[in-house]
C-alpha positions as CSV (number, residue, x, y, z in Angstrom):
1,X,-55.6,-54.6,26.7
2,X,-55.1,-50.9,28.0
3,X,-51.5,-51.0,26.6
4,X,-52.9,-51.9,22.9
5,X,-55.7,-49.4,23.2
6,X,-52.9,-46.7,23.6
7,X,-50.9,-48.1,21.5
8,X,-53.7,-48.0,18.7
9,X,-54.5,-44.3,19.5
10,X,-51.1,-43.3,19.3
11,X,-50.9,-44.8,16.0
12,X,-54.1,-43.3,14.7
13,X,-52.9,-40.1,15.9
14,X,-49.7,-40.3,14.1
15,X,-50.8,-41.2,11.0
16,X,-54.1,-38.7,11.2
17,X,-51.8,-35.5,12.5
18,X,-51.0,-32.9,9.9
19,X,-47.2,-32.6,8.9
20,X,-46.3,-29.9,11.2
21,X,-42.9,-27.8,10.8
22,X,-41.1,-30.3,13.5
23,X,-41.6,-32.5,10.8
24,X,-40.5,-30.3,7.5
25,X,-37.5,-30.0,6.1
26,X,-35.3,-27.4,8.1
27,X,-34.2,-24.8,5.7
28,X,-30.8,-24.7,7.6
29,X,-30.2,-27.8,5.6
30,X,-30.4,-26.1,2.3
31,X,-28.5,-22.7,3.1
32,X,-25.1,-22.8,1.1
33,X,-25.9,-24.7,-1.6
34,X,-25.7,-23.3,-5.1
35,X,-29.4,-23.8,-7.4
36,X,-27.8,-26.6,-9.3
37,X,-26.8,-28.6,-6.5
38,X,-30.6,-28.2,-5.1
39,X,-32.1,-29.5,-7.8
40,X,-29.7,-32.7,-7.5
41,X,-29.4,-33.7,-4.0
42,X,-33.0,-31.9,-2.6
43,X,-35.8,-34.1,-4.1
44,X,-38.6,-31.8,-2.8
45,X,-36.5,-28.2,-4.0
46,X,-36.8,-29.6,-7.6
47,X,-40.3,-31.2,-7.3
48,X,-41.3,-27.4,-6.0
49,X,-39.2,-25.7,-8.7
50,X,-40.6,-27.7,-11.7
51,X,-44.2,-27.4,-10.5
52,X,-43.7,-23.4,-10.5
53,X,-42.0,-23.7,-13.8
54,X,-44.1,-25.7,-15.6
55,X,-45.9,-24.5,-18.7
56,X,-44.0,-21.3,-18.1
57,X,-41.8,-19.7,-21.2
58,X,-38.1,-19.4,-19.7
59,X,-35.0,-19.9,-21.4
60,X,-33.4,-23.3,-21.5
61,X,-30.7,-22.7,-19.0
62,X,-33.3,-22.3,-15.9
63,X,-33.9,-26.3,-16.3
64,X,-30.1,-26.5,-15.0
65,X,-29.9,-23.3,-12.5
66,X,-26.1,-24.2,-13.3
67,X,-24.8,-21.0,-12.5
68,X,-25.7,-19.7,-9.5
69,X,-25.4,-17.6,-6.2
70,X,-25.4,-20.0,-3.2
71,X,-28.9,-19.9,-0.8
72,X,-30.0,-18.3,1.9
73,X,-32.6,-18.1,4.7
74,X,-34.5,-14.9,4.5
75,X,-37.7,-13.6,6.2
76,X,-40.2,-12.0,4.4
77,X,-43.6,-11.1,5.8
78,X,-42.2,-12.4,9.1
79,X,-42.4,-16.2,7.4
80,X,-39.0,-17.6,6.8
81,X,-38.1,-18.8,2.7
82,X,-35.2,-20.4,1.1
83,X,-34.0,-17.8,-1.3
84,X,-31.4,-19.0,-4.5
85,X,-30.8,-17.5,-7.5
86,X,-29.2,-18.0,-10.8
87,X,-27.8,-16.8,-13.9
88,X,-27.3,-17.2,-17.8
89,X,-24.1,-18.4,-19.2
90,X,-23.9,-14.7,-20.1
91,X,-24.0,-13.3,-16.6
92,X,-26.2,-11.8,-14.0
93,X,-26.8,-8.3,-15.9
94,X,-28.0,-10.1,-18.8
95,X,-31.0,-12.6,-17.5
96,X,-31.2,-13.7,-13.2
97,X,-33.5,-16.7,-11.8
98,X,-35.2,-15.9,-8.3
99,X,-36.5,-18.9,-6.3
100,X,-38.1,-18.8,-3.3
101,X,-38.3,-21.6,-1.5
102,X,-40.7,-22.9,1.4
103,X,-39.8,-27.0,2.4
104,X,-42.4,-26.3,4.6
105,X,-45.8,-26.1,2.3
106,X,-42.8,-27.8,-0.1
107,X,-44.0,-24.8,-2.8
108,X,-41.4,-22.9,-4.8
109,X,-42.2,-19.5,-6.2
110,X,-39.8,-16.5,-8.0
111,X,-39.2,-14.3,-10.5
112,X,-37.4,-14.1,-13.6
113,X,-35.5,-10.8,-14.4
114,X,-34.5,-9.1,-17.3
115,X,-32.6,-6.2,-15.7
116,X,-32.3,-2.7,-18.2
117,X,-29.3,-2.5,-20.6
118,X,-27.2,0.0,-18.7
119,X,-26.2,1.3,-22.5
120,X,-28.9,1.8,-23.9
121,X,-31.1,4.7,-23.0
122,X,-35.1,4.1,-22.7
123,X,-34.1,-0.1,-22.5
124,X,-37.6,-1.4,-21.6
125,X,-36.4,-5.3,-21.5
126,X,-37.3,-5.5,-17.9
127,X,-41.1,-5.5,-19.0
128,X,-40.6,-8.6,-20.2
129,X,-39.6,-10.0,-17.0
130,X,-41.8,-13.3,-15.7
131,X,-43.4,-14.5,-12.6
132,X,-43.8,-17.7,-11.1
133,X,-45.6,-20.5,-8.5
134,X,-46.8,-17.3,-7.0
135,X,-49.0,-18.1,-4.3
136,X,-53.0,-18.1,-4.0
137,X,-52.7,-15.8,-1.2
138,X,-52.7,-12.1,-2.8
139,X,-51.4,-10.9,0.6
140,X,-48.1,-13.8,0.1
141,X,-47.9,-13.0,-3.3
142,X,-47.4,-9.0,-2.9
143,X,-45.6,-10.1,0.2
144,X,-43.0,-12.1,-2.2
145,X,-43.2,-10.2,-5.5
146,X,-42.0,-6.8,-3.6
147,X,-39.2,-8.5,-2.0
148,X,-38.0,-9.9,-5.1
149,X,-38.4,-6.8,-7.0
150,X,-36.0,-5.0,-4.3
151,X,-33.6,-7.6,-4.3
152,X,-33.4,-7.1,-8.1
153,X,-33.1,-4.1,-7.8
154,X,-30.1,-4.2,-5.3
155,X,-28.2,-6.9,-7.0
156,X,-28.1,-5.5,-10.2
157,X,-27.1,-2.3,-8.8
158,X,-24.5,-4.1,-6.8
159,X,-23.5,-6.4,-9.7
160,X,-23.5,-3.0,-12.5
161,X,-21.2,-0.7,-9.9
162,X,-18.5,-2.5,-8.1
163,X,-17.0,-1.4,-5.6
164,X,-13.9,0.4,-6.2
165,X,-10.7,-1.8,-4.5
């Protein structure tokens, strides 16, 4: 009798305990993969991703995330997120995808970028940038949005002036 007691309370215990990170998806299993292949083989990435995106005006291609820069872990606020990005068929200096990724809380949040036409003096494209799933938290949210912003930044920087070989 004692050893069906425990065995009950273990059970209730089990099925009563919230999903704890032991239990979440470890983001180590995500790093690498390009945005496309997410969405394909990560059944909770693209049930996040399409919850953020929906309702939201974005350009056909972000459905697909074909084109893409392959994901990382990165902290921010001292809370670890799956980063990817992606790209249009025209390239990363014309339109670039941020998602931000936690399998944890399994919520997906980012930003979608219109960087500045280099060319053209006074460009103000970038105001038309969108954002995204952002989180209920303000304190997240800023958290998120400024590190986006300065990855932006940084990659279009990168991606606009090579480095000389």
């Amino acid at each position: 009798m004692k050893k069906l007691a425990r065995c009950i309370c273990l059970a209730t215990a089990l099925a009563t305990a919230p999903l704890t990170p032991a239990f979440a998806a470890s983001l180590e299993s995500y790093v690498g993969q390009q945005p496309e292949a997410l969405l394909k083989s990560k059944a909770d990435f693209a049930k996040a991703y399409r919850s953020a995106v929906k309702g939201v005006d974005l350009p056909v291609w972000t459905k697909r995330l074909a084109a893409g820069k392959a994901s990382e872990v990165v902290v921010i606020d001292n809370s670890r997120y799956l980063l990817t990005s992606a790209c249009s068929s025209r390239g990363c200096l014309d339109e670039i995808l941020y998602v931000v990724f936690d399998p944890g809380s399994g919520l997906a949040s980012g930003f979608f970028y219109l960087p500045p036409a280099g060319d053209t003096p006074g460009d103000t494209r970038t105001a038309f940038s969108r954002w995204y799933g952002l989180p209920t938290d303000a304190g997240k949210a800023k958290a998120i949005s400024n590190f986006l912003i300065e990855r932006a930044a940084t990659d279009t920087q990168s991606l606009a002036n090579p480095p000389k070989k």
